[in-house]
C-alpha positions in Angstrom: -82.6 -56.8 17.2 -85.8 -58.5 18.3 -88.7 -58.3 16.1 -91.7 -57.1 17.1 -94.5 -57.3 14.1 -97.9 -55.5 15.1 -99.5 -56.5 12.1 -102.3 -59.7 11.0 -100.3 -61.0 8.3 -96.8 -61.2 8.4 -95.5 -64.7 7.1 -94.1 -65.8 10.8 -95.8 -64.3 13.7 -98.9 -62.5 12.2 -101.7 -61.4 14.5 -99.8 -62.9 17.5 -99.2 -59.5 18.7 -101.8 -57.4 18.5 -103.0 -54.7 20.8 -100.9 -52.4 22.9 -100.4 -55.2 26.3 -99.7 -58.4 24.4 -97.4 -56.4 22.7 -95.5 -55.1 25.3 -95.5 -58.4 27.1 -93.5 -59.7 24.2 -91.2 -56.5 24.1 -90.4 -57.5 27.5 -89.4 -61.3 26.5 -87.3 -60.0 24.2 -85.0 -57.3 26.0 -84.8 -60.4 29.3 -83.5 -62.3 26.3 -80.8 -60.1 25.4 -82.2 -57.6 22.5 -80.9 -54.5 22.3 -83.2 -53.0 19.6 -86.6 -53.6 19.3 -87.9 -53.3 15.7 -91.8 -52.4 15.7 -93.3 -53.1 12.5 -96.8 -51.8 11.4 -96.7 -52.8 8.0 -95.8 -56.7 6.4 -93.4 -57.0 4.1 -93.6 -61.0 3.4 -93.7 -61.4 -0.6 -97.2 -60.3 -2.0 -97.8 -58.4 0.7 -100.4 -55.6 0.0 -99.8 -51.7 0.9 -101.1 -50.8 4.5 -102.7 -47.2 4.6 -100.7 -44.7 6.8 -102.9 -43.6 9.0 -103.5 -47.3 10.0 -100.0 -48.0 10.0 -99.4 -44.9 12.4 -102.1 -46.5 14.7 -100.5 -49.6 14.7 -97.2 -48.2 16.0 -97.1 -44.9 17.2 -98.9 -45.6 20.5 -96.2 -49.1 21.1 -93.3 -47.0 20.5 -94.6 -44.3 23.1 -95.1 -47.0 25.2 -92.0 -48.8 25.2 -90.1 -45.8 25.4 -91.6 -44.8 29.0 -90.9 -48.4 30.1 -87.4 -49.0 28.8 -84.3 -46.8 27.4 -83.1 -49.1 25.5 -82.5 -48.7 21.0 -86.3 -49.0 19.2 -86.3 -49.4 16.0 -89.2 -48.2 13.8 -89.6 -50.8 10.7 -91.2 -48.6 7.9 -90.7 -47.2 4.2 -93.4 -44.2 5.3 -91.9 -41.1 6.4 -94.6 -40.0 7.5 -94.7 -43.1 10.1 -91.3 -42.6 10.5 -91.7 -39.1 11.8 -94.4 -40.1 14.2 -92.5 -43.0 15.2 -89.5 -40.9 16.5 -91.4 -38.5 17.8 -93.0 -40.5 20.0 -89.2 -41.9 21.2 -87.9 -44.1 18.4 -84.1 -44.2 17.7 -83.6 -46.0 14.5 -85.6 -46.3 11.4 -85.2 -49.3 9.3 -85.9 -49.1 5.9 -86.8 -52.2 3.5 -86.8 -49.7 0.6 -82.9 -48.2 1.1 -85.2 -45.2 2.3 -86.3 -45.0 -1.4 -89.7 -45.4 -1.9 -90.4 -42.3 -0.1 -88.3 -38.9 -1.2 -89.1 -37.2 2.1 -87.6 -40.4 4.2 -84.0 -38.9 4.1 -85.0 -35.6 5.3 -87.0 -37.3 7.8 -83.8 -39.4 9.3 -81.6 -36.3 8.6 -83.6 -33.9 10.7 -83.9 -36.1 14.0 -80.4 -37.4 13.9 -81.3 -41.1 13.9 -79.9 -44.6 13.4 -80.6 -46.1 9.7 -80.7 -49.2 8.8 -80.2 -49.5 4.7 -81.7 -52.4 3.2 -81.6 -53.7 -0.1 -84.4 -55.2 -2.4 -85.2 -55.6 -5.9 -88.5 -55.0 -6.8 -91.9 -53.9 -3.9 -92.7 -56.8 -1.4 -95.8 -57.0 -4.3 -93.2 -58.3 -7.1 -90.0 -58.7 -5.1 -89.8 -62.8 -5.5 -91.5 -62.6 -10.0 -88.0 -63.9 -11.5 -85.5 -61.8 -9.6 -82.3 -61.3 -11.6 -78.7 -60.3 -10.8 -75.3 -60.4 -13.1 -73.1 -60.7 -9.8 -75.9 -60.6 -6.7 -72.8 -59.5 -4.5 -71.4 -57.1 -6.4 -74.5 -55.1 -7.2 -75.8 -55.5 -3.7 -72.4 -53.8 -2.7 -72.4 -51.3 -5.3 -76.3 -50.0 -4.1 -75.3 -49.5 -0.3 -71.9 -47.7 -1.7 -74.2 -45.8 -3.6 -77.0 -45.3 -1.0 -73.6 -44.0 1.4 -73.1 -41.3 -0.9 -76.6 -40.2 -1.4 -77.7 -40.4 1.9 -74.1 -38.5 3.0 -75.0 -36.0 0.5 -78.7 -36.1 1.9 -77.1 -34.3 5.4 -77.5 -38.1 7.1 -74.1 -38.7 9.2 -72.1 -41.5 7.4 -71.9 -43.0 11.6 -76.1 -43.3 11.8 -75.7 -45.7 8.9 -76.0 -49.9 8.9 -76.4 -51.5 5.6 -79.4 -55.2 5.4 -78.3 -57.0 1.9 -82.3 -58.0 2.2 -82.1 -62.2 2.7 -85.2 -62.8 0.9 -86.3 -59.5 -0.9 -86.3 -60.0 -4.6 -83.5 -62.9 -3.8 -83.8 -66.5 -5.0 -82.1 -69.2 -2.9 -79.0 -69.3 -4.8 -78.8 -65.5 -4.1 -79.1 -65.5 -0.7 -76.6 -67.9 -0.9 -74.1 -66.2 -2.7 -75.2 -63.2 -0.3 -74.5 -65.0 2.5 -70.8 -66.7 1.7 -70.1 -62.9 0.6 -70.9 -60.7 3.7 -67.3 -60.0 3.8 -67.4 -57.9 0.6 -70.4 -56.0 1.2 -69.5 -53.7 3.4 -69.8 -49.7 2.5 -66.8 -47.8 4.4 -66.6 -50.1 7.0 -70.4 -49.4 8.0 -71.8 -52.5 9.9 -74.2 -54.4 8.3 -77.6 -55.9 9.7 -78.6 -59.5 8.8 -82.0 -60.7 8.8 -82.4 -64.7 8.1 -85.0 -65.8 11.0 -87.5 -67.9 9.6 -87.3 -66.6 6.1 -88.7 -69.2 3.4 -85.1 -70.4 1.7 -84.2 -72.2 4.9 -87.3 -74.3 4.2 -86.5 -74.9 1.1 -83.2 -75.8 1.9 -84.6 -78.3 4.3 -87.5 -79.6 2.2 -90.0 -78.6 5.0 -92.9 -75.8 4.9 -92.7 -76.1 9.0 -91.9 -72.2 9.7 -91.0 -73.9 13.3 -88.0 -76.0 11.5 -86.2 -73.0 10.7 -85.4 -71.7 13.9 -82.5 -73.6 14.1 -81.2 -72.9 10.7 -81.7 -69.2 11.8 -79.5 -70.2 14.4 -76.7 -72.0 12.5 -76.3 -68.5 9.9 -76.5 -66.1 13.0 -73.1 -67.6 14.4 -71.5 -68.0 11.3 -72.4 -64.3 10.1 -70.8 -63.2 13.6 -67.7 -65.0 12.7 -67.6 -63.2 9.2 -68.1 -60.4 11.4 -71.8 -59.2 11.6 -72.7 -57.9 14.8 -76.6 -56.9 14.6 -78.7 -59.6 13.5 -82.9 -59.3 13.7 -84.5 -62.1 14.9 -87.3 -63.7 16.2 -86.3 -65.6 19.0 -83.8 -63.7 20.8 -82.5 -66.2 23.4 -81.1 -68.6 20.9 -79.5 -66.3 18.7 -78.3 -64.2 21.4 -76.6 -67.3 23.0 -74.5 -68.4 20.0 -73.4 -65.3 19.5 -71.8 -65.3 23.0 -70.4 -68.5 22.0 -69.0 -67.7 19.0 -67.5 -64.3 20.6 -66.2 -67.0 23.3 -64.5 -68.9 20.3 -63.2 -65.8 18.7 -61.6 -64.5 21.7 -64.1 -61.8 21.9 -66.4 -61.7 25.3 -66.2 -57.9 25.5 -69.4 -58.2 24.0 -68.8 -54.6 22.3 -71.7 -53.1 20.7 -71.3 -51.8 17.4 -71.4 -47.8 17.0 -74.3 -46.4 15.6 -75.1 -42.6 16.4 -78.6 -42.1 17.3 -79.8 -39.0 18.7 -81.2 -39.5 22.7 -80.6 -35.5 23.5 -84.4 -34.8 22.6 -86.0 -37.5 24.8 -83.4 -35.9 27.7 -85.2 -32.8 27.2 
């Protein structure tokens, strides 16, 4: 999942893709890389990060989505806790809506994802990107983080969202402190919610600098690197990053290791029937 931020102040790549052709230029990078999914975001989420309206969040995304879609048929993902954006998003030829909040903060964001059939990605955070990193606190970071996406199966299930649309992001970063992500991160094999697959998203994410004693985002590509391939050899199979090429080549290395070189994809329903029609 390549990550494509239309916004001015996300904490890596803010402002470097603005408007509609720099944008797609970048899409473009990404899929000759290897993506799969490109996740358009309209709205930062980096800790502190302040509220973007809708209707600017809308213009910041619909009009990429719309035009990706009539350039490529490949999985777009629509990165947003609005369901209103959301709506407009898939609409306009979206496939998957990713969800920082665990498609919380919003109450009409399940019917949203219900109604068009899509992909959902589940994440999990403590806290609002506003508050997320005050003095986040967990008993057992792993067992509550796998208790919320059982929980969030249920509801969502219950919600009229098939169980098979459904990926599960323990949220590196969001309302974590480095010794959860950590913990997070040696536990991915006891996270999963009915054999759902989950979604990690390390790239460039503060802990790794701290880890390495650097405030050089640039350092941490590596490091992003480095947890991709040993998440795939716990077993993760979608993993959003920044620079595609990298990631995407040790996870063909570590499927070589493994035994794996089918490459398979893993199998989450999203609804194409309407853009057919």
């Amino acid at each position: 999942m390549g990550i494509l931020n239309v916004t001015p102040d996300s904490f890596s790549d803010g402002g470097e893709h603005l408007g509609i052709p720099v944008a797609l230029a970048h899409a473009r990078r990404m899929i000759a890389e290897g993506a799969g999914v490109i996740d358009i975001g309209g709205e930062s989420t980096r800790p502190g990060a302040e509220p973007v309206p809708l209707a600017e969040e809308i213009a910041r995304t619909v009009p990429l989505v719309a035009a990706l879609r009539a350039e490529w048929d490949g999985l777009i993902s629509i990165d947003t806790s609005k369901a209103a954006v959301a709506e407009a998003a898939l609409a306009a030829g979206a496939d998957i809506v990713n969800d920082v909040s665990g498609l919380l903060a919003d109450p009409e964001m399940a019917g949203v994802c219900a109604d068009h059939c899509c992909g959902v990605v589940v994440m999990h955070m403590q806290g609002t990107p506003r508050s997320m990193q005050i003095a986040p606190h967990y008993s057992d970071v792993v067992a509550e983080v796998g208790e919320f996406f059982r929980e969030r199966l249920r509801s969502l299930v219950a919600a009229g969202i098939d169980p098979e649309a459904l990926c599960f992001d323990p949220g590196i970063g969001f309302g974590k402190t480095l010794e959860h992500n950590l913990a997070l991160l040696r536990g991915l094999g006891e996270l999963s919610a009915a054999g759902r697959p989950l979604l990690l998203g390390v790239s460039r994410k503060s802990f790794l600098g701290r880890i390495l004693r650097t405030d050089d985002v640039d350092a941490r590509e590596w490091p992003t690197v480095a947890i991709t391939a040993n998440a795939r050899e716990k077993g993760v199979m979608l993993h959003r990053v920044h620079a595609v090429r990298p990631n995407f080549e040790a996870l063909r290395m570590t499927e070589a290791i493994l035994g794996n070189i089918e490459h398979r994809t893993p199998n989450i329903e999203v609804n194409k029937k309407a853009r057919a029609g």
